[in-house]
KOLBATI-18059 format. One record per residue (C-alpha): residue number from 1; x, y, z. Coordinates in steps of 0.02 Angstrom, whole numbers, plus 50000, padded with zeros to 5 digits. Example, Ala and Ser with C-alpha at 12.3 -4.5 7.8 and 13.67 -1.06 7.14 Angstrom:
+-----+-------+-------+-------+
!  nr !    c1 !    c2 !    c3 !
+-----+-------+-------+-------+
!   1 ! 50615 ! 49775 ! 50390 !
!   2 ! 50684 ! 49947 ! 50357 !
+-----+-------+-------+-------+
! end
This chain:
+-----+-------+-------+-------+
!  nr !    c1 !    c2 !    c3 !
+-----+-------+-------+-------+
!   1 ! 47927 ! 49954 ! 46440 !
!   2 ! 47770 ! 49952 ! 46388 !
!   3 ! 47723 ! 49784 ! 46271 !
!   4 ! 47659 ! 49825 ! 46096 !
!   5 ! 47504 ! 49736 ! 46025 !
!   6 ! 47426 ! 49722 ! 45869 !
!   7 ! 47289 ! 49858 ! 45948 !
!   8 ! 47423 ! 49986 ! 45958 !
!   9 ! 47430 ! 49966 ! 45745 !
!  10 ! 47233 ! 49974 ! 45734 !
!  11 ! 47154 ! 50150 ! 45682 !
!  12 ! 46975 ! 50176 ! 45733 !
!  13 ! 46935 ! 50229 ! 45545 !
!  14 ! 46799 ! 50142 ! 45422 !
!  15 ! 46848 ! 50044 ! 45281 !
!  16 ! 46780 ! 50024 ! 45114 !
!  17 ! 46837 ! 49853 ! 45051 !
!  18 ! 46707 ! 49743 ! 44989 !
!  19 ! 46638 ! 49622 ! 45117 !
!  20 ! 46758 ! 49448 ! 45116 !
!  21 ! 46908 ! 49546 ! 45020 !
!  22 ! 47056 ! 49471 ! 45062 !
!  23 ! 47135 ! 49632 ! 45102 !
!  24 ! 47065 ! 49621 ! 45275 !
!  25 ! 47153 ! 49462 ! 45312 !
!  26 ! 47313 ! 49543 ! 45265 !
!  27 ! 47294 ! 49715 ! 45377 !
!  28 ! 47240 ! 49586 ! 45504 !
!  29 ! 47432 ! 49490 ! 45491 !
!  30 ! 47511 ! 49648 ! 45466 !
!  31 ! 47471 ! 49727 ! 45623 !
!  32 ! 47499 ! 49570 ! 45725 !
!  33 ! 47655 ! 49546 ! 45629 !
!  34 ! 47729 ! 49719 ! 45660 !
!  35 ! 47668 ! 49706 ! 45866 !
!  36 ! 47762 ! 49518 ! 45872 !
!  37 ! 47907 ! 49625 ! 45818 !
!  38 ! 47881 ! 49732 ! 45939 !
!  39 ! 47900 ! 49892 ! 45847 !
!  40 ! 47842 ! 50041 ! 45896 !
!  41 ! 47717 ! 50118 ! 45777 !
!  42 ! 47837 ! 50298 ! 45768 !
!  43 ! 47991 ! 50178 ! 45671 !
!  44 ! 47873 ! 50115 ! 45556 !
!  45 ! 47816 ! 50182 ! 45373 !
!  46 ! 47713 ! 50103 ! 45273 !
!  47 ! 47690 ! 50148 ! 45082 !
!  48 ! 47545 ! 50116 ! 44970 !
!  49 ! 47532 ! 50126 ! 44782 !
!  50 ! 47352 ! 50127 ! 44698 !
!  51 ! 47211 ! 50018 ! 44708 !
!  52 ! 47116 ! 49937 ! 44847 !
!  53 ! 47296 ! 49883 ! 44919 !
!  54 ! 47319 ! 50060 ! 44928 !
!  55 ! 47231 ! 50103 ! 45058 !
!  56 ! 47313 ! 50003 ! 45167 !
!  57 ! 47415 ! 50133 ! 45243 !
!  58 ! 47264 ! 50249 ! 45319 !
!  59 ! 47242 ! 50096 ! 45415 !
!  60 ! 47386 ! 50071 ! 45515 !
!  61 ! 47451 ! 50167 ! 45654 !
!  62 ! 47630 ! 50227 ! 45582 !
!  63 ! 47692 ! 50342 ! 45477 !
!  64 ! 47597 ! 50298 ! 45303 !
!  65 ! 47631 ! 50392 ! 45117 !
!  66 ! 47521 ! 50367 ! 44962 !
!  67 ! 47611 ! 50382 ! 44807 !
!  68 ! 47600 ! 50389 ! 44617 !
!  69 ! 47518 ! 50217 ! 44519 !
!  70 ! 47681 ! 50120 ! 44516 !
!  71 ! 47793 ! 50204 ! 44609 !
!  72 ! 47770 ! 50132 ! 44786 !
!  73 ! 47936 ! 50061 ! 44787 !
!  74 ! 48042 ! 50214 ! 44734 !
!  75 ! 47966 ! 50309 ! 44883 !
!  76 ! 47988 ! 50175 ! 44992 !
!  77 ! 48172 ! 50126 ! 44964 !
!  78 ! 48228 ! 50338 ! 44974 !
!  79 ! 48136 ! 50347 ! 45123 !
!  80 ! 48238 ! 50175 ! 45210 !
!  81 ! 48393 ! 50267 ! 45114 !
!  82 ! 48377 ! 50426 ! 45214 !
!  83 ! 48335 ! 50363 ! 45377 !
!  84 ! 48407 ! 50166 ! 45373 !
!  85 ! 48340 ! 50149 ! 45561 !
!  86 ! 48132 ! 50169 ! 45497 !
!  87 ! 48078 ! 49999 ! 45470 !
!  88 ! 48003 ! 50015 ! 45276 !
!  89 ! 47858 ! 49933 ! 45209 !
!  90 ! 47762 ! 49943 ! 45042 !
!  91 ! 47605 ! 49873 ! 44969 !
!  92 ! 47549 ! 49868 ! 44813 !
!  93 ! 47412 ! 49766 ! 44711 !
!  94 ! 47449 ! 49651 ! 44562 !
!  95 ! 47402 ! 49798 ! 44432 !
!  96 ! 47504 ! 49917 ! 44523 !
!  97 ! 47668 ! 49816 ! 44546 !
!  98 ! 47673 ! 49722 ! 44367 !
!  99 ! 47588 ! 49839 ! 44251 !
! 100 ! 47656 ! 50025 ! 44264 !
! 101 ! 47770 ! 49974 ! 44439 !
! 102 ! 47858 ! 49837 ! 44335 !
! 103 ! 48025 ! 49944 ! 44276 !
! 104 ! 48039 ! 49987 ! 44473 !
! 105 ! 48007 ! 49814 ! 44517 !
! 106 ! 48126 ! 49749 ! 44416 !
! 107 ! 48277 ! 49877 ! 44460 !
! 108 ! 48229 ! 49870 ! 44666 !
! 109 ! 48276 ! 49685 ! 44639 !
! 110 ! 48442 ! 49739 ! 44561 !
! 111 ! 48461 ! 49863 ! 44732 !
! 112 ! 48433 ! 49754 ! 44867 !
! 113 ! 48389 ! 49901 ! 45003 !
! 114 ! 48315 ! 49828 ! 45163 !
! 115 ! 48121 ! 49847 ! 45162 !
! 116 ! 47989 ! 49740 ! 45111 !
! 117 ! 47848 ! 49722 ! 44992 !
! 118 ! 47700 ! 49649 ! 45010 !
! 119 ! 47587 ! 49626 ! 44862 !
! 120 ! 47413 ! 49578 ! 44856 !
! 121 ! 47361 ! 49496 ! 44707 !
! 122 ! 47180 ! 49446 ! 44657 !
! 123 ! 47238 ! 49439 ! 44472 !
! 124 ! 47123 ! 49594 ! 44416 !
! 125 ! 47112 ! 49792 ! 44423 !
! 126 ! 46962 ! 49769 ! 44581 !
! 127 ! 46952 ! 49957 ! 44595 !
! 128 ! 46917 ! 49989 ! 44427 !
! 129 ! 46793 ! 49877 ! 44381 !
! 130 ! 46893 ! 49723 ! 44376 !
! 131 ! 47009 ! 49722 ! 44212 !
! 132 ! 47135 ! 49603 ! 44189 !
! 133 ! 47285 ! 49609 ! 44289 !
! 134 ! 47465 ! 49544 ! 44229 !
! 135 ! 47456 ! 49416 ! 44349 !
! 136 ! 47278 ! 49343 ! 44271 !
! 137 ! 47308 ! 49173 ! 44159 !
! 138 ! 47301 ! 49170 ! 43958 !
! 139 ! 47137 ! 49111 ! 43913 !
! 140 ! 47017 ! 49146 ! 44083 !
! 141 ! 46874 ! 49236 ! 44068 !
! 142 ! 46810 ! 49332 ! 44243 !
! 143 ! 46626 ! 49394 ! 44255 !
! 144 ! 46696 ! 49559 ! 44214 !
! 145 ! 46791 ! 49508 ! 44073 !
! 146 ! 46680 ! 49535 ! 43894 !
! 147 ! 46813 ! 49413 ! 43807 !
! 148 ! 46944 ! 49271 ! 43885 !
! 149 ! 47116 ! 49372 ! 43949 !
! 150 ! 47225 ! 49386 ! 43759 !
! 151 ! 47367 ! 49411 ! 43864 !
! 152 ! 47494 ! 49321 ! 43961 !
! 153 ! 47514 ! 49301 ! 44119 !
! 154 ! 47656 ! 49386 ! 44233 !
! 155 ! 47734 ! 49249 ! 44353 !
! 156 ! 47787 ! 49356 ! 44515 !
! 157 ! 47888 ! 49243 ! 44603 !
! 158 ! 47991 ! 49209 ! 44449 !
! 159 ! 48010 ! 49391 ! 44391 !
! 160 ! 48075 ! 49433 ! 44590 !
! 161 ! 48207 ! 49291 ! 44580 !
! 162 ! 48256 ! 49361 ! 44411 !
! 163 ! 48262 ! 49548 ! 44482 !
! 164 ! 48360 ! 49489 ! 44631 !
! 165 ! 48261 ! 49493 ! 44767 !
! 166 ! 48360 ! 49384 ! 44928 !
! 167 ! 48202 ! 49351 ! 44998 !
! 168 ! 48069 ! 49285 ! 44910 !
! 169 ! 47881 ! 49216 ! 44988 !
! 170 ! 47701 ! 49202 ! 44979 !
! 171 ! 47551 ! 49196 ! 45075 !
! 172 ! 47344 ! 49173 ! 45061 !
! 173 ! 47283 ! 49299 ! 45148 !
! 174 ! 47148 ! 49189 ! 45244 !
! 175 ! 47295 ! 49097 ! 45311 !
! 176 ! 47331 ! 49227 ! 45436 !
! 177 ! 47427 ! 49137 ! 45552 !
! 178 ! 47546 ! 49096 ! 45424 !
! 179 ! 47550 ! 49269 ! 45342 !
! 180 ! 47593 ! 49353 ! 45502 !
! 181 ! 47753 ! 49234 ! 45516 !
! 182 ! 47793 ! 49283 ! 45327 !
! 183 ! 47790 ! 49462 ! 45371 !
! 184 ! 47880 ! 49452 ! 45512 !
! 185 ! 48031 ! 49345 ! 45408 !
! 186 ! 48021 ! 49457 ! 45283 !
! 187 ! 48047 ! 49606 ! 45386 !
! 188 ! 48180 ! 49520 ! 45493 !
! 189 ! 48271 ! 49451 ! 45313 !
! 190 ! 48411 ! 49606 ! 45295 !
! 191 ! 48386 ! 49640 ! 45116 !
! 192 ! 48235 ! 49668 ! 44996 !
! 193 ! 48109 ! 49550 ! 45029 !
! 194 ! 47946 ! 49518 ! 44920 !
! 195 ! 47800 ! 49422 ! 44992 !
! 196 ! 47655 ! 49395 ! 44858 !
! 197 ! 47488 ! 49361 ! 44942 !
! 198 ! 47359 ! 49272 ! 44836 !
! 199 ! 47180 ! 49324 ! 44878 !
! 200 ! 47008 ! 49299 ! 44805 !
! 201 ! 46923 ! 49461 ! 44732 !
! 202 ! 46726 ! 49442 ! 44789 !
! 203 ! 46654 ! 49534 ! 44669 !
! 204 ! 46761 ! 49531 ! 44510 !
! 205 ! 46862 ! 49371 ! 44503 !
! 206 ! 46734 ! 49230 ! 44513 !
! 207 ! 46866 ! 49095 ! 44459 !
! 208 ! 46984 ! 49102 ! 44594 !
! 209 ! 46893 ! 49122 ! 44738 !
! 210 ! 46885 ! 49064 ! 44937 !
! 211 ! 46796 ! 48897 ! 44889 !
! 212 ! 46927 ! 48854 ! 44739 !
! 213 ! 47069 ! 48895 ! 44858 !
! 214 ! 47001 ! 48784 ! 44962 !
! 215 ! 46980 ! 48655 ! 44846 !
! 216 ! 46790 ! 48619 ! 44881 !
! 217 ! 46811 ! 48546 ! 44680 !
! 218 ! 46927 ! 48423 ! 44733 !
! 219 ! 46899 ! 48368 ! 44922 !
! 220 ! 47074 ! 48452 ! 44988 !
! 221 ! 47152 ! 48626 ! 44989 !
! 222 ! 47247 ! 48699 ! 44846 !
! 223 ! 47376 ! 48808 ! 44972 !
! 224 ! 47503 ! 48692 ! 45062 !
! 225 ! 47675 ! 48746 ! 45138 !
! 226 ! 47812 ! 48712 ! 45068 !
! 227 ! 47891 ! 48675 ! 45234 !
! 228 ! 47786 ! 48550 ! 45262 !
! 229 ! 47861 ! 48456 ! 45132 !
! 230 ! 48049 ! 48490 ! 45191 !
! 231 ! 48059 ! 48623 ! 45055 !
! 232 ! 48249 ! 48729 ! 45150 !
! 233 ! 48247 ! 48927 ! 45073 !
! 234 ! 48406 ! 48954 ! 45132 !
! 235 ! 48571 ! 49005 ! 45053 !
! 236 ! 48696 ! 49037 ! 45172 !
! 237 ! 48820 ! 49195 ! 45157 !
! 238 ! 48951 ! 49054 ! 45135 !
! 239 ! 48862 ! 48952 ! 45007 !
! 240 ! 48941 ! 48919 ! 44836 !
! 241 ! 48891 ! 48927 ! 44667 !
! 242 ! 48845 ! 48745 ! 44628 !
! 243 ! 48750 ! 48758 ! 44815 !
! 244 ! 48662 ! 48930 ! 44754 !
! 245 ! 48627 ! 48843 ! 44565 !
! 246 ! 48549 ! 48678 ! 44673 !
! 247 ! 48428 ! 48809 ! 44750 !
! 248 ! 48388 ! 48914 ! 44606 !
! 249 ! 48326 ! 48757 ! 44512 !
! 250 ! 48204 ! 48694 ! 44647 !
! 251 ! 48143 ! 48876 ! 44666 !
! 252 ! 48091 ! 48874 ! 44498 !
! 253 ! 47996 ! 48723 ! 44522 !
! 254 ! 47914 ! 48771 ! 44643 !
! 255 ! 47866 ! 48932 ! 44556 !
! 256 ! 47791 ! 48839 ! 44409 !
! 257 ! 47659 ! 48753 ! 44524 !
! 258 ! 47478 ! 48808 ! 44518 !
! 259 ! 47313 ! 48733 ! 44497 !
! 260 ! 47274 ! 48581 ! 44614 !
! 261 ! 47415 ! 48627 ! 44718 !
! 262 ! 47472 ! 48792 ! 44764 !
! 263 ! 47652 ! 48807 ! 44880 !
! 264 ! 47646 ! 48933 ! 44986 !
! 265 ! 47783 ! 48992 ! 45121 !
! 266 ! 47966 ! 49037 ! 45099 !
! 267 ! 48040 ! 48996 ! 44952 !
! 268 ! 48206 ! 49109 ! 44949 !
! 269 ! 48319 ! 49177 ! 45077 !
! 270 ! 48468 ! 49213 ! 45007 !
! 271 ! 48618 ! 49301 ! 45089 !
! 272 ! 48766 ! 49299 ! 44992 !
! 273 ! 48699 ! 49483 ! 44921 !
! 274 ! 48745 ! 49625 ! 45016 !
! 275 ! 48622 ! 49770 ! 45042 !
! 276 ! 48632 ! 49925 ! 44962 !
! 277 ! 48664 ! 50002 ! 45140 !
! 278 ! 48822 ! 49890 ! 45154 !
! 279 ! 48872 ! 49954 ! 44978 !
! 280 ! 48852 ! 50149 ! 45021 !
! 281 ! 48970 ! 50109 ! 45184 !
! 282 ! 49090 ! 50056 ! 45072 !
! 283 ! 49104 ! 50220 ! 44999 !
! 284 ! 49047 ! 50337 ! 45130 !
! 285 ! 49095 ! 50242 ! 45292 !
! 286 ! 49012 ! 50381 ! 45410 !
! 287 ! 48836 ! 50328 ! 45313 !
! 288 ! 48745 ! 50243 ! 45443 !
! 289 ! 48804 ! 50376 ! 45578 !
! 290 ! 48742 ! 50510 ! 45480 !
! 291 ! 48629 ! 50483 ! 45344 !
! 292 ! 48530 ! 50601 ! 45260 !
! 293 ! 48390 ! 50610 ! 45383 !
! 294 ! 48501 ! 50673 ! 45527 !
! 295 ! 48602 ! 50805 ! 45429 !
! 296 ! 48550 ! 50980 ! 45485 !
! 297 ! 48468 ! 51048 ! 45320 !
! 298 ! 48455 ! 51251 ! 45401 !
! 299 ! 48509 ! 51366 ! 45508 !
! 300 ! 48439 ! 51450 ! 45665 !
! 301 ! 48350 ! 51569 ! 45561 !
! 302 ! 48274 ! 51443 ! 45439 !
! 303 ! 48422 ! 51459 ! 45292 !
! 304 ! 48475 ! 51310 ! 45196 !
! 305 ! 48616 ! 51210 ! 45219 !
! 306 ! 48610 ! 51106 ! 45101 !
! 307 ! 48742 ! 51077 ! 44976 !
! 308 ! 48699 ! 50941 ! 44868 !
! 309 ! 48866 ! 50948 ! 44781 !
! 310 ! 48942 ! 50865 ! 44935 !
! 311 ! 48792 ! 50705 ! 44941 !
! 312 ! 48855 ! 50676 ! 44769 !
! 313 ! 49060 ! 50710 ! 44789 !
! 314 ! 49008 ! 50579 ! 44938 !
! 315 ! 48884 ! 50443 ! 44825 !
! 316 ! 49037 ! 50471 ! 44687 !
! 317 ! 48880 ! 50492 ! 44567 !
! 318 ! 48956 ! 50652 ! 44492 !
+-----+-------+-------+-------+
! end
């Protein structure tokens, strides 16, 4: 068998991102990530919402869908519903995911299907101009920004641990040696799995950028790994509730932190919660056997099939 490398992900196409976007760093880790894996680029889809993030997709060798501002996840979790052997990603930016993607974000979490999501987050709107993004502080003002941000700021990590996503983590996408071992966890972790990756914005977000992340202000780094610090993510699938409460509480500590030191690495992986897979072969045992991608939808001569009635009789969503 032939090995798989990160050049068998690469597509020989020109890209538009602005020179020292952090997007780069993050196609970079994904395609090493998904050749580590050693997947082959035909049992992989990626989805990508709108934005800069969005393009991510036409640059990657696999199957690759752009969808509707918001809706990234929606597509991506039917998609890992019909055929449960694809392995599903999505990416989405900051704007994307939290602004008109929030009511999906929130009810994936409640799903648990078995993909990941990756978002990039440079805290503003970079492909329009650079507005302010849910994710951008109370009270900052960037360069594009005629008056400081009136609104508050959306805290990712804590919305996913309140949606109930089992595996939680985040990454700076010009640490790409650790990013690639994030995506690769996440992808392994069976369950929904949300990795935020902070990034500078080089032309519209001149507050957060390379040189603050790396602390040039201060004389050390903001980003540190949790890991480093002994920081465990995991709750076993025998853990109890005083264990899984323990966990919870350092979480949120460590989601709190920003400013002259930003955690980075894995901060949940929780498996007490089954996936929604293991829920629909509770009530249609023959799912994973045959799932909707390998039913025969027509006839020799091209006439449907398909009775929907029976999906539903099946899903007991009548």
């Amino acid at each position: 068998m032939t090995k798989i490398t990160a050049k068998d992900y690469q597509v020989e196409e020109p890209i538009d991102w602005c020179p020292g976007c952090g997007d780069y760093g993050i196609l970079n880790a994904l395609q090493q990530a998904l050749a580590k894996l050693g997947l082959t680029p035909h049992k992989v889809a990626i989805f990508g919402g709108i934005g800069c993030s969005g393009k991510t997709q036409y640059h990657v060798n696999a199957y690759g869908v752009h969808t509707l501002h918001g809706r990234v996840l929606p597509y991506a979790m039917g998609t890992k519903l019909a055929n449960p052997e694809l392995t599903v990603i999505a990416v989405g930016g900051d704007g994307d995911g939290f602004a008109i993607g929030a009511g999906h974000f929130v009810n994936s979490g409640r799903r648990n299907v078995d993909l990941t999501y990756i978002l990039y987050n440079n805290e503003v709107y970079g492909l329009t101009k650079g507005q302010a993004s849910p994710t951008l502080p109370l009270g900052l003002q960037t360069k594009s920004l005629p008056e400081p941000n009136m609104q508050g700021q959306v805290n990712s990590l804590l919305l996913a641990l309140a949606s109930g996503f089992t595996w939680i983590g985040r990454g700076y996408a010009y640490n790409i040696r650790q990013l690639v071992d994030l995506i690769q966890r996440a992808i392994n972790h069976p369950g929904l799995a949300y990795l935020e990756v902070i990034q500078p914005c080089p032309t519209y977000n001149n507050l957060h950028t390379r040189d603050w992340f790396a602390g040039k202000d201060l004389g050390h780094s903001r980003i540190y790994d949790v890991a480093e610090e002994g920081y465990d993510p995991l709750v076993p699938q025998d853990a109890d509730e005083s264990y899984l409460y323990e966990k919870i509480c350092y979480y949120i500590e460590k989601a709190h932190e920003w400013g002259d030191r930003i955690p980075t690495g894995v901060f949940l992986e929780n498996h007490l919660v089954p996936t929604f897979e293991d829920r629909l072969c509770q009530r249609t045992p023959t799912y994973r056997e045959r799932p909707p991608a390998r039913r025969v939808i027509a006839d020799e001569e091209g006439r449907t099939l398909t009775d929907l009635s029976k999906i539903f009789v099946e899903m007991m969503m009548r």
